[in-house]
VEXGUMI-780321 format. One record per atom (N, C-alpha, C, O): residue in one letter; x, y, z. Coordinates in steps of 0.2 Angstrom, whole numbers, plus 5000, padded with zeros to 4 digits. Example, Ala and Ser with C-alpha at 12.3 -4.5 7.8 and 13.67 -1.06 7.14 Angstrom:
2
A506649725039 A506249785039 A506649845039 A507149835042 S506449895035 S506849955036 S506450005039 S506750065040 
***
This chain:
78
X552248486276 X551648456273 X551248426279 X550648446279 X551448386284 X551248356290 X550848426294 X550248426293 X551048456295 X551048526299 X550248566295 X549848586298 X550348566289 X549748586286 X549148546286 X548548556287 X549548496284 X548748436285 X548448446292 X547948466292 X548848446298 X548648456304 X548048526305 X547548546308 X548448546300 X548248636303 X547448606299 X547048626302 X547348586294 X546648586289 X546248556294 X545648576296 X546448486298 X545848456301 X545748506307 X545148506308 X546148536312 X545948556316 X545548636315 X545148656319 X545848656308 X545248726306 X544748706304 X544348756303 X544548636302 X544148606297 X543648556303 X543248516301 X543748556308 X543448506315 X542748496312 X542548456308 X542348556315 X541748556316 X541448536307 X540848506307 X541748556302 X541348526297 X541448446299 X540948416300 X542148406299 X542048356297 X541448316301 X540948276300 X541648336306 X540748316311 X540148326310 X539748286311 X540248386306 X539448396304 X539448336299 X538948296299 X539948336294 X539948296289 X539848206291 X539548166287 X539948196296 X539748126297 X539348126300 X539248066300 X538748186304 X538348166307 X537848156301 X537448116300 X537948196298 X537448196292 X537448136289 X536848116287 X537948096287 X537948046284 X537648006291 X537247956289 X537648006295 X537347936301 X536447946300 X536047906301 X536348026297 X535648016299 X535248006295 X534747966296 X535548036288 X535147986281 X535047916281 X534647896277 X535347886286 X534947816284 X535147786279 X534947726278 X535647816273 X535747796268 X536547756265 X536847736260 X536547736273 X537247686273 X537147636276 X536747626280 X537647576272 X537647506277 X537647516282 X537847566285 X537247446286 X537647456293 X538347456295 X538547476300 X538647426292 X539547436292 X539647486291 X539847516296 X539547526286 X539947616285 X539347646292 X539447696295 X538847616293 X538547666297 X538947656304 X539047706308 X539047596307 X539447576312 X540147606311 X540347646315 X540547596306 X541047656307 X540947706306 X541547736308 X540447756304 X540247806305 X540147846310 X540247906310 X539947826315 X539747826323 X540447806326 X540847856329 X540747736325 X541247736329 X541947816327 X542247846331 X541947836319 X542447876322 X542047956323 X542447986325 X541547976322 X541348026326 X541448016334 X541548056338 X541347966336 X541447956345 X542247946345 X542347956351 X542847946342 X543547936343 X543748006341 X544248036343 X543348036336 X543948116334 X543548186339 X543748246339 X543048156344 X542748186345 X543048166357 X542848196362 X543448116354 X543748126361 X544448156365 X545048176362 X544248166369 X544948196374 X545548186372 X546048216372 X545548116371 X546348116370 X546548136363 X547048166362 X546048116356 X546148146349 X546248196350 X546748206346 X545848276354 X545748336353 X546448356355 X546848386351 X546748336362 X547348346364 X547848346359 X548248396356 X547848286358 X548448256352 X548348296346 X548848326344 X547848306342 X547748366337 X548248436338 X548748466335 X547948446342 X548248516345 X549048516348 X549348566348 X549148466351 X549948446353 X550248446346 X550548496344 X550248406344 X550448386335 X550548456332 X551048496331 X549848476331 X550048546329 X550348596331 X550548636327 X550548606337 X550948666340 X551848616339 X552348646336 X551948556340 X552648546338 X552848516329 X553348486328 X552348536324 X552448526319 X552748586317 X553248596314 X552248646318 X552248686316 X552948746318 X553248786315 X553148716327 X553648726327 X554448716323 X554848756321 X554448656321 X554948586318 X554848616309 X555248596305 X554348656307 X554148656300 X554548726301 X555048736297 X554448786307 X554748836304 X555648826307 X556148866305 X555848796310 X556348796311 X556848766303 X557348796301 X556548696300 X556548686295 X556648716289 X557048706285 X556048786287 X556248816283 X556648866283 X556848886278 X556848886289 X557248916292 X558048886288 X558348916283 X558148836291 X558848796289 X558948806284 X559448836282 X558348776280 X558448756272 X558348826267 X558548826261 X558148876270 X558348946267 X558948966267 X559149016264 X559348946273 X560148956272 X560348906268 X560648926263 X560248856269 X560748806261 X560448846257 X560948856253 X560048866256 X560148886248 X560248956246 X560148976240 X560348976249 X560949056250 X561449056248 X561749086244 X561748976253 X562348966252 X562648956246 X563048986243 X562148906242 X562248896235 X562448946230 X562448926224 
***
């Protein structure tokens, strides 16, 4: 499940950005949600997030197929 959610937000990047930019430019937020708004478009949109996104995903995805791997021999066995 881990390994999926990873995979959604990194095939899904550029919307969620467009998606907050849009909400920053309406004008139609507090200043608090609009302040968080800005702050995590400047965080998911940094070096070390993108890395880490993509790090995550290359060893979930590993750890997920050897997992199903296993777990389709236990239930063989059965």
């Amino acid at each position: 499940a881990r390994a999926s959610a990873i995979e959604n937000v990194r095939d899904n990047f550029e919307c969620y950005i467009a998606a907050l930019g849009n909400l920053t430019a309406r004008n139609e937020l507090n200043a608090s949600s609009l302040t968080n708004a800005e702050a995590l478009i400047k965080s998911i949109m940094s070096f070390e997030f993108l890395i880490t996104l993509y790090l995550w995903f290359d060893i979930l995805s590993i750890t997920k197929a050897a997992t199903d791997k296993v777990q389709g021999r236990m239930l063989k066995a059965f």
